[in-house]
N, C-alpha and C positions, 0 to 999 in steps of 0.2 A: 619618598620611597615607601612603598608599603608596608606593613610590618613585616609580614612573614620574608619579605625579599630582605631587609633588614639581618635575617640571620644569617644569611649567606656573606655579608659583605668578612670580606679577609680580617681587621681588626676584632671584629664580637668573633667572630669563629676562633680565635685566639683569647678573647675572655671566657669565651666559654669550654674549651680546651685547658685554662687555668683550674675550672669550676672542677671539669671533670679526674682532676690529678688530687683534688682533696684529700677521698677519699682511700688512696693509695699512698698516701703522705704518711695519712695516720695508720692504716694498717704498720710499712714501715716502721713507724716510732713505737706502735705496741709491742711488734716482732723484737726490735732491738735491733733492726738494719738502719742506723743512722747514715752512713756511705749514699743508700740509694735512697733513704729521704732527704738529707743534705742534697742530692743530684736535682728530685724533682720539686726540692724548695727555688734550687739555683734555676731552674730551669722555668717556674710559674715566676718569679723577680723577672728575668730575662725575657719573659711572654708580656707580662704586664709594662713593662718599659716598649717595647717592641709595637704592641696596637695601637698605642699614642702615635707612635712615628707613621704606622701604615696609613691611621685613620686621616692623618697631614697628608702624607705625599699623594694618596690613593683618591681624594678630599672624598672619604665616607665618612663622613661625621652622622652618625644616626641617634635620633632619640634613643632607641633601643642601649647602644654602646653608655648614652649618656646616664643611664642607671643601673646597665648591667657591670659596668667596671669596677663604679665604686661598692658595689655591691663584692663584688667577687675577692674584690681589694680584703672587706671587711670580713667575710666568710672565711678568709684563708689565714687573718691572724687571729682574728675570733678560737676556730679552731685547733689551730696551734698551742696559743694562750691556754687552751681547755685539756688538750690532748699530754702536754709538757707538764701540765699542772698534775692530772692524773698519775703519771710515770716519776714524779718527783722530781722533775727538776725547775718547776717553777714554784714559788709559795699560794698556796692559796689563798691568803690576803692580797698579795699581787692581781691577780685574775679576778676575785670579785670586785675591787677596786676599776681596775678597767670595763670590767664588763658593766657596775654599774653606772659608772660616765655614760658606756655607750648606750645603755637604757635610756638615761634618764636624757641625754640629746635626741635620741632616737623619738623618745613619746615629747617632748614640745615640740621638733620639727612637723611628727605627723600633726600633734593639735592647733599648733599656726596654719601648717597647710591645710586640715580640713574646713577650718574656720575661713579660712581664705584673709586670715590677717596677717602674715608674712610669706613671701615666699624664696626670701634670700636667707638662704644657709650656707653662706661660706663657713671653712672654718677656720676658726683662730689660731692667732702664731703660736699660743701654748700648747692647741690642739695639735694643729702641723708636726711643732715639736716633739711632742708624746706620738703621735704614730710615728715620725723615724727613726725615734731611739727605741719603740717598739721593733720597728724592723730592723735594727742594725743589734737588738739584743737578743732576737730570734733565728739572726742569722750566728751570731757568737755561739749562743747556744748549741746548737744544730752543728755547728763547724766543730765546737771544743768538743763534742759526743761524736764525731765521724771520725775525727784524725787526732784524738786526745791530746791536744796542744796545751801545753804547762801555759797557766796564767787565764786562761780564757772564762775556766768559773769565775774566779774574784773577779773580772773587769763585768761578766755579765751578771752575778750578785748585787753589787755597787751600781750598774746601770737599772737593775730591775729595783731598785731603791730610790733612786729618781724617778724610775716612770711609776712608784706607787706614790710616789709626791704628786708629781703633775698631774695625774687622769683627775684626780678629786678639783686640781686647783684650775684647771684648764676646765673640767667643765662647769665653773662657778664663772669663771672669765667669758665663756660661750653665752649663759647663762644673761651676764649682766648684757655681754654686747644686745642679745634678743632681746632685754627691755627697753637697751637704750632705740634700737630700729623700731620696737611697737610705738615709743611713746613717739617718736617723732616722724609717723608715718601718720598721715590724716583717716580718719574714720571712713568708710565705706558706705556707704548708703543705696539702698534699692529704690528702685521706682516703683511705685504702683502699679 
């Protein structure tokens, strides 16, 4: 499929659809309309589960989709993570802890992929784990600041004390997995 047709297909017009509710997320949490960012947090969750399924039934599976998702995935709790942090309700140990995990994977995957010495970047079950207690503690959040439900800070306190455990320890386990895939991938070689 060609690129530019690529953005038409029904799944990326729904990642891109997520992209563009960002910045209306955070206006929201600056105003102190939690209700209508809580709606269009539920509603970018519900879009992102949603392009998966079309991208199957519809089979548009596009290059495009296959880097704009994760992409937008990241962009949205990146964001959050930053915007929560700003308004106080996340700590700012929390946030730079995350956000340097996501540096410091982010620059060895570009520099395996530039080098062209790895190009599998799954990620690890610790990783996995830290982003859905990321998003199950942004949704806590977001929910206990829309409809002030007793008990929701402490459970999302206690959970953002875990995910300042994991980002560090998850991307030390990232980390080792990329040595153990470099050492036991054979060297490349050019021809002349």
């Amino acid at each position: 499929m060609p690129f530019l047709s690529q953005f038409r297909a029904a799944p990326n017009l729904l990642t891109l659809m997520r992209l563009f509710i960002i910045p209306f997320l955070v206006i929201n949490i600056l105003d102190g309309n939690f209700r209508t960012a809580f709606a269009l947090l539920m509603f970018a969750g519900i879009s992102d589960g949603f392009d998966g399924l079309l991208a199957r039934w519809l089979s548009q599976h596009t290059k495009l989709g296959l880097y704009l998702d994760p992409i937008a995935d990241k962009l949205l709790l990146s964001t959050l993570f930053l915007v929560l942090t700003h308004v106080g309700l996340i700590p700012r140990y929390v946030t730079v802890l995350v956000f340097s995990r996501d540096l410091g994977i982010l620059l060895i995957a570009t520099l395996l992929f530039a080098t062209n010495t790895l190009r599998d970047f799954r990620p690890s079950i610790l990783g996995k784990l830290n982003t859905f207690l990321q998003i199950i503690t942004l949704v806590l959040i977001m929910s206990g600041r829309a409809f002030a439900i007793p008990g929701l800070p402490a459970i999302s306190t206690a959970l953002l004390e875990v995910i300042a455990f994991l980002a560090p320890l998850s991307a030390a386990q990232y980390a080792w997995l990329v040595i153990q895939r470099v050492s036991s991938t054979p060297p490349t070689t050019t021809q002349p």
